[in-house]
TIFITOR-124028 format. One record per residue (C-alpha): x, y, z; residue in one letter; residue number from 1. Coordinates in steps of 0.02 Angstrom, whole numbers, padded with zeros to 5 digits. Layout:
BEGIN
+--------+--------+--------+---+-----+
|     px |     py |     pz | r |   k |
+--------+--------+--------+---+-----+
|      X |      Y |      Z | A | NUM |
...
+--------+--------+--------+---+-----+
This chain:
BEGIN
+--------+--------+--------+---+-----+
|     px |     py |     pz | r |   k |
+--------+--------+--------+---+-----+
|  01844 |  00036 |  00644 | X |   1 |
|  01678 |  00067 |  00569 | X |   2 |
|  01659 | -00062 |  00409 | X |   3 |
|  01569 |  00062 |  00318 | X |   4 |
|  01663 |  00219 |  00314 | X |   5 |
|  01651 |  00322 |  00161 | X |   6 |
|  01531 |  00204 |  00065 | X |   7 |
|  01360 |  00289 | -00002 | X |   8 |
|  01228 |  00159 |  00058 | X |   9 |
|  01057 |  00150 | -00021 | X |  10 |
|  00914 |  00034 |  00056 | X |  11 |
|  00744 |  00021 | -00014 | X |  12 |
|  00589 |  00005 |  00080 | X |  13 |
|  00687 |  00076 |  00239 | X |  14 |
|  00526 |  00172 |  00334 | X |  15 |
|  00512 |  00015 |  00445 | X |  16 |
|  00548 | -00166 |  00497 | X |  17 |
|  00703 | -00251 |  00403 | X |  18 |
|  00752 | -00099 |  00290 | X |  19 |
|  00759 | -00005 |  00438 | X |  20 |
|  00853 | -00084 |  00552 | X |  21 |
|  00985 | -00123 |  00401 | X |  22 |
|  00974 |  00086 |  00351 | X |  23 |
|  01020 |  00094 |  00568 | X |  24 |
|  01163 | -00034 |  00548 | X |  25 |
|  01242 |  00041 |  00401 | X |  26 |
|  01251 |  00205 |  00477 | X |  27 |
|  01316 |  00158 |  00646 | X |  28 |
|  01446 |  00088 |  00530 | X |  29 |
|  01494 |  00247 |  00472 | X |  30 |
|  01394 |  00232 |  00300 | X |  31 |
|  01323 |  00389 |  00229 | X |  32 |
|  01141 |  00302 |  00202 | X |  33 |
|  01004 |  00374 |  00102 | X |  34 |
|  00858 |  00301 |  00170 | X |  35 |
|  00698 |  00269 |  00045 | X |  36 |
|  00523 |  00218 |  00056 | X |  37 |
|  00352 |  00244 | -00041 | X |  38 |
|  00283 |  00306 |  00105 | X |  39 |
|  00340 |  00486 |  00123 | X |  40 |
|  00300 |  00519 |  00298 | X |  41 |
|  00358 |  00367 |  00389 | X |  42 |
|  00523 |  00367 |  00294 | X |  43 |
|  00559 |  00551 |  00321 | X |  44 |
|  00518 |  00514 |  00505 | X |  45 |
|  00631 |  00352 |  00504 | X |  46 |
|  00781 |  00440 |  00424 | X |  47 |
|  00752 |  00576 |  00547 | X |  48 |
|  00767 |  00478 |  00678 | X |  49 |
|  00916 |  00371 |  00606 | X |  50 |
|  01020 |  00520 |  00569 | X |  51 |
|  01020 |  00510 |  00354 | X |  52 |
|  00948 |  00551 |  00216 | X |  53 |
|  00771 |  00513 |  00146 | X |  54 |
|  00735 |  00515 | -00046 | X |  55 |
|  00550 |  00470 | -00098 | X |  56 |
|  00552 |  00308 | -00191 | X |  57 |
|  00423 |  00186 | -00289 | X |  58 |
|  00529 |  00037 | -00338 | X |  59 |
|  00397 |  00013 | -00471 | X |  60 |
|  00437 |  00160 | -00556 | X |  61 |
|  00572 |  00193 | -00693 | X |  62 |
|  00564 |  00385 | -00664 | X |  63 |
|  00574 |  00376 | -00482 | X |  64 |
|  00735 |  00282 | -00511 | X |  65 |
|  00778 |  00403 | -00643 | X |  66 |
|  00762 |  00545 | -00504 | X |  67 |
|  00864 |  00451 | -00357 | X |  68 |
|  01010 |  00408 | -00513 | X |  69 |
|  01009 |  00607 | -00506 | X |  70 |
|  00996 |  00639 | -00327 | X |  71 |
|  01134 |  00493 | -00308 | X |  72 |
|  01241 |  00462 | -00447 | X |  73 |
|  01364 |  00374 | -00363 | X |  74 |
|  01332 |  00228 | -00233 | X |  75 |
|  01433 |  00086 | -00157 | X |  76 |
|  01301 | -00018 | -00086 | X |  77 |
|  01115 | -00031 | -00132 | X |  78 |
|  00983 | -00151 | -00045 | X |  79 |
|  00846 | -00192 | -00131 | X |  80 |
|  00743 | -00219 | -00003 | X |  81 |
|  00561 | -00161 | -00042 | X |  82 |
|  00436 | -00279 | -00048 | X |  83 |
|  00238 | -00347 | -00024 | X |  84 |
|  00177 | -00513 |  00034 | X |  85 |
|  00006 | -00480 | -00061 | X |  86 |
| -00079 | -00460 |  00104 | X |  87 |
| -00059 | -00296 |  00147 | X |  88 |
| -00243 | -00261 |  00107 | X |  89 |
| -00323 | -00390 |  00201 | X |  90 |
| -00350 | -00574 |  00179 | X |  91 |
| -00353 | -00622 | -00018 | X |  92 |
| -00335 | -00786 | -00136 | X |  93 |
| -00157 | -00805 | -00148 | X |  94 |
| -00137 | -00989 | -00206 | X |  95 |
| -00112 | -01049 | -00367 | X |  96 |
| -00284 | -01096 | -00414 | X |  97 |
| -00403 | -00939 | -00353 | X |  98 |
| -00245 | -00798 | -00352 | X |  99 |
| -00317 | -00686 | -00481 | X | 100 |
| -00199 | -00603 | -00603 | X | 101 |
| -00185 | -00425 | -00563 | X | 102 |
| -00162 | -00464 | -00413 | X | 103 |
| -00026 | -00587 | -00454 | X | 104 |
|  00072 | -00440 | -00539 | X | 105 |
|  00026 | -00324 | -00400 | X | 106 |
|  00144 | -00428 | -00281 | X | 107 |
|  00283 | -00464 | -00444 | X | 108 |
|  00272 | -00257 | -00492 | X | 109 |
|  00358 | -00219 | -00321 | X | 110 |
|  00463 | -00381 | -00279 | X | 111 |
|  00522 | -00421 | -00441 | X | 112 |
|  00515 | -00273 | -00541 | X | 113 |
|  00574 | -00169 | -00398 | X | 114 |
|  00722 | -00268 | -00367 | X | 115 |
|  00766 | -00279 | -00577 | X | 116 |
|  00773 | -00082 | -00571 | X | 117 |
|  00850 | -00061 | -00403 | X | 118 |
|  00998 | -00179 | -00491 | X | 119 |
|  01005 | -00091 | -00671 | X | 120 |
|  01009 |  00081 | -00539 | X | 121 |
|  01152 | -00013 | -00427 | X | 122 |
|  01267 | -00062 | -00594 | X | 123 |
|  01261 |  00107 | -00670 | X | 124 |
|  01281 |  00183 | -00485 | X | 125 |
|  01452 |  00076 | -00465 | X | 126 |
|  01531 |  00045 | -00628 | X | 127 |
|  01626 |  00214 | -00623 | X | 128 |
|  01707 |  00131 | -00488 | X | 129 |
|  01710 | -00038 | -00539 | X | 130 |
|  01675 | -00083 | -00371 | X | 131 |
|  01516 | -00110 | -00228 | X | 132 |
|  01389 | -00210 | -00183 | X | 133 |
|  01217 | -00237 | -00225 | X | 134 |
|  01119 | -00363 | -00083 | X | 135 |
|  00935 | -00426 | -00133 | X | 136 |
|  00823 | -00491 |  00023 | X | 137 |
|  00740 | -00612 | -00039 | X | 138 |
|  00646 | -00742 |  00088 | X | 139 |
|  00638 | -00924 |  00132 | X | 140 |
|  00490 | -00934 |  00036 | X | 141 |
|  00610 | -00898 | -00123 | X | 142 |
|  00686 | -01083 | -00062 | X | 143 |
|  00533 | -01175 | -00051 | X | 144 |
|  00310 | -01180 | -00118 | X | 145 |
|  00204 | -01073 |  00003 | X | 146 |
|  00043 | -01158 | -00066 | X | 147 |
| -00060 | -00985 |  00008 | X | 148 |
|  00051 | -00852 | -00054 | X | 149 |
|  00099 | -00916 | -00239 | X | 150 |
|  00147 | -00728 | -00304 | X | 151 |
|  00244 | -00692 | -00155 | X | 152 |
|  00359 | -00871 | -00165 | X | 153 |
|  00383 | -00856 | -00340 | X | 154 |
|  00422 | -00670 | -00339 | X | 155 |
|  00563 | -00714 | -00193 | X | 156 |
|  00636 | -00868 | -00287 | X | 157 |
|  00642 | -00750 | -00460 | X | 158 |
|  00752 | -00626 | -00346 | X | 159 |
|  00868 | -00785 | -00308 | X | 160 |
|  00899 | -00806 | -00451 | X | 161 |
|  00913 | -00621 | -00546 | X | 162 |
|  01052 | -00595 | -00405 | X | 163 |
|  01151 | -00737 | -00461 | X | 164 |
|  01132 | -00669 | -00639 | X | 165 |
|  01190 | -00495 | -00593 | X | 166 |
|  01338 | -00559 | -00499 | X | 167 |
|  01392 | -00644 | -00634 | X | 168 |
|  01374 | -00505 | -00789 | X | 169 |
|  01463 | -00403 | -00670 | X | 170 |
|  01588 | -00513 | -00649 | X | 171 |
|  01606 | -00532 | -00846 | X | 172 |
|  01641 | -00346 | -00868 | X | 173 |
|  01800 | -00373 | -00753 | X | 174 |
|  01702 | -00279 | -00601 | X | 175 |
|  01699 | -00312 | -00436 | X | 176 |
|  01549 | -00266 | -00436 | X | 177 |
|  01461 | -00402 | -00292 | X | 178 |
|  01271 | -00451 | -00290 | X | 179 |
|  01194 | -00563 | -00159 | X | 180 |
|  01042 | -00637 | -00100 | X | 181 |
|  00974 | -00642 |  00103 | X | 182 |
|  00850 | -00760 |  00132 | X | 183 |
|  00763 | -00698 |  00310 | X | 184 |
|  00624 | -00849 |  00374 | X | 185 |
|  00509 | -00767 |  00540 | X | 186 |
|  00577 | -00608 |  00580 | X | 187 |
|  00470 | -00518 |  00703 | X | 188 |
|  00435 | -00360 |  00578 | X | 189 |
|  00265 | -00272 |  00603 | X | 190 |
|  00210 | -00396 |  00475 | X | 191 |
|  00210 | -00535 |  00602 | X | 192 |
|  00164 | -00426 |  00749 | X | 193 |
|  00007 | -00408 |  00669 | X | 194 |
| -00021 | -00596 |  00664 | X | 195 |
|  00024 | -00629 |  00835 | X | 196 |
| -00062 | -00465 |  00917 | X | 197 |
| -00040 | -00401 |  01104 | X | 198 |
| -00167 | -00511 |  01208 | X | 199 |
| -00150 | -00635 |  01349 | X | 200 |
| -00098 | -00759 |  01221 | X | 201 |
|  00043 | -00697 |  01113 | X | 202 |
|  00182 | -00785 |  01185 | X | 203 |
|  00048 | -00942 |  01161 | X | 204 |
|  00013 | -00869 |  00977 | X | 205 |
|  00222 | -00844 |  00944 | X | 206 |
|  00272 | -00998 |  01008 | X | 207 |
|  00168 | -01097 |  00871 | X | 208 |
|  00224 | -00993 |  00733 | X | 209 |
|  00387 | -01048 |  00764 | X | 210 |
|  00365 | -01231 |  00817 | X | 211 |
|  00451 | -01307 |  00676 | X | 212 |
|  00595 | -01192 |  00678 | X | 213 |
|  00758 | -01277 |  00765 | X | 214 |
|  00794 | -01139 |  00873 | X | 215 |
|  00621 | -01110 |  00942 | X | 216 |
|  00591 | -00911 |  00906 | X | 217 |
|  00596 | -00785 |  00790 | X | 218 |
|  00731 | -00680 |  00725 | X | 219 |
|  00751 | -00502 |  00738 | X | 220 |
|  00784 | -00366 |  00615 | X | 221 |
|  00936 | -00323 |  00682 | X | 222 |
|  00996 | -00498 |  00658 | X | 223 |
|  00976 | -00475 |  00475 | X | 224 |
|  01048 | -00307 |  00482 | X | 225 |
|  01222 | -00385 |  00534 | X | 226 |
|  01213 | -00511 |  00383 | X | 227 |
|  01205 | -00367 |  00275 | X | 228 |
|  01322 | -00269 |  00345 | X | 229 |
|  01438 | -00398 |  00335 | X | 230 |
|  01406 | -00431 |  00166 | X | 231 |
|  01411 | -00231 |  00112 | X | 232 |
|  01587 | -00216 |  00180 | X | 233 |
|  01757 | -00247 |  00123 | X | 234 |
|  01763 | -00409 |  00222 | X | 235 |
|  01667 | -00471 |  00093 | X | 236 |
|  01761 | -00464 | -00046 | X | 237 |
|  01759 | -00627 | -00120 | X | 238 |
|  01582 | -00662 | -00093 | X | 239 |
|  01460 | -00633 | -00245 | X | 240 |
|  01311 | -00728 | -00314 | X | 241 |
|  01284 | -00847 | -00145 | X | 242 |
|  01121 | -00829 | -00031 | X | 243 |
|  01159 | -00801 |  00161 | X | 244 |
|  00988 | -00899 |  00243 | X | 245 |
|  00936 | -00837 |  00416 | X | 246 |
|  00790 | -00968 |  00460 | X | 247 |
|  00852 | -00999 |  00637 | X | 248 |
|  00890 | -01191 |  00551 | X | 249 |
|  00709 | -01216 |  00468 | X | 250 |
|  00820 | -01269 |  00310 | X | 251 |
|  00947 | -01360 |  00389 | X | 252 |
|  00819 | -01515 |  00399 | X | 253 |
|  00727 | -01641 |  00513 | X | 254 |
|  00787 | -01642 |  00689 | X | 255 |
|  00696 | -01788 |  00726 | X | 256 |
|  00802 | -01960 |  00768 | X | 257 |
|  00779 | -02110 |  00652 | X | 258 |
|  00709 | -02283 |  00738 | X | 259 |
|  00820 | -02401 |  00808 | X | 260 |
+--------+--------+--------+---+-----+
């Protein structure tokens, strides 16, 4: 039986990479998904080819939440899954000495902020019901520093944390109303493909990106896609304000053997 029958499904940031694959999953599930991006084109073009619906979306924006609470009144899951490393434009100070601070609230505007609306929109979307579930992708770099990307960690860590807040109000007002956090370490998204490129030496370029990781590669979308599906259904039930991690065991700790 499809896990997601009947359930109104709305994922952020869905035109490509993670958000897409998880928009895919939910609506091989059955889901009916709205699918929303920033960028018109590509997510009219992704939802197209998925098989749902598009609405136009700037997680920054109150009013463009305003318009999707009146294009979708009701939901049972919402992803917050929209986000920026900082990078997008090119190469940039990112660390905590040099980042500058617009550009510092560039990155926080659409992680953070983003993911603050897209919960206020989830809780008013579900309390008529009393019911649903509202999953946040954060990062592994919400777990630990990233030294070159200081907006970025500390945006991902804040989302952590706001998700364990919002499970818990919820919780208060006798809803079961569930909000979780998915921590995703190298997935190959076309953020990465960028980094490793096509040439003669990509596996070469791959395999060091993922040296220190346990398992020895990177993960997919569609592996990510599974732990939200999983944690948008009814199977799920008893699961609220907890992080799923999918590092491939980066956190898990040294696999080195102590000295005789």
């Amino acid at each position: 039986m499809q896990r997601l029958n009947n359930k109104t499904c709305v994922v952020t940031g869905a035109a490509r990479g993670i958000g897409r694959a998880i928009a895919a999953r939910f609506h091989a599930e059955g889901g009916d998904v709205v699918l929303t991006d920033i960028d018109a084109d590509a997510g009219a073009r992704a939802a197209a080819a998925i098989g749902c619906r598009f609405v136009a979306l700037d997680v920054r924006e109150e009013d463009d939440w305003a318009r999707l609470a009146g294009a979708v009144p009701v939901a049972d899951v919402v992803v917050n899954n929209a986000g920026v490393t900082g990078f997008e434009d090119g190469a940039a100070a990112h660390d905590p000495e040099h980042a500058s601070l617009a550009d510092w609230r560039a990155v926080h505007r659409v992680n953070l902020d983003g993911t603050f609306l897209g919960c206020r929109y989830a809780i008013g979307a579900m309390k008529a019901k009393g019911a649903g579930s509202i999953i946040n992708i954060s990062s592994r770099s919400g777990l630990v520093g990233i030294p070159g990307a200081a907006a970025y960690a500390a945006s991902k860590a804040a989302i952590r944390n706001h998700s364990k807040t919002v499970a818990l109000y919820c919780a208060q007002q006798g809803w079961t109303i569930r909000c979780n956090s998915i921590h995703p370490a190298a997935i190959l998204t076309p953020m990465w493909e960028a980094m490793v490129g096509d040439g003669p030496d990509r596996a070469a370029r791959m395999a060091a990106l993922v040296a220190d990781t346990p398992l020895k590669r990177f993960g997919t979308p569609e592996e990510v896609a599974a732990i939200a599906a999983m944690l948008a259904s009814d199977e799920a039930t008893y699961v609220t304000g907890t992080e799923v991690n999918i590092d491939g065991g980066l956190l898990a700790g040294s696999a080195a053997v102590p000295g005789g």
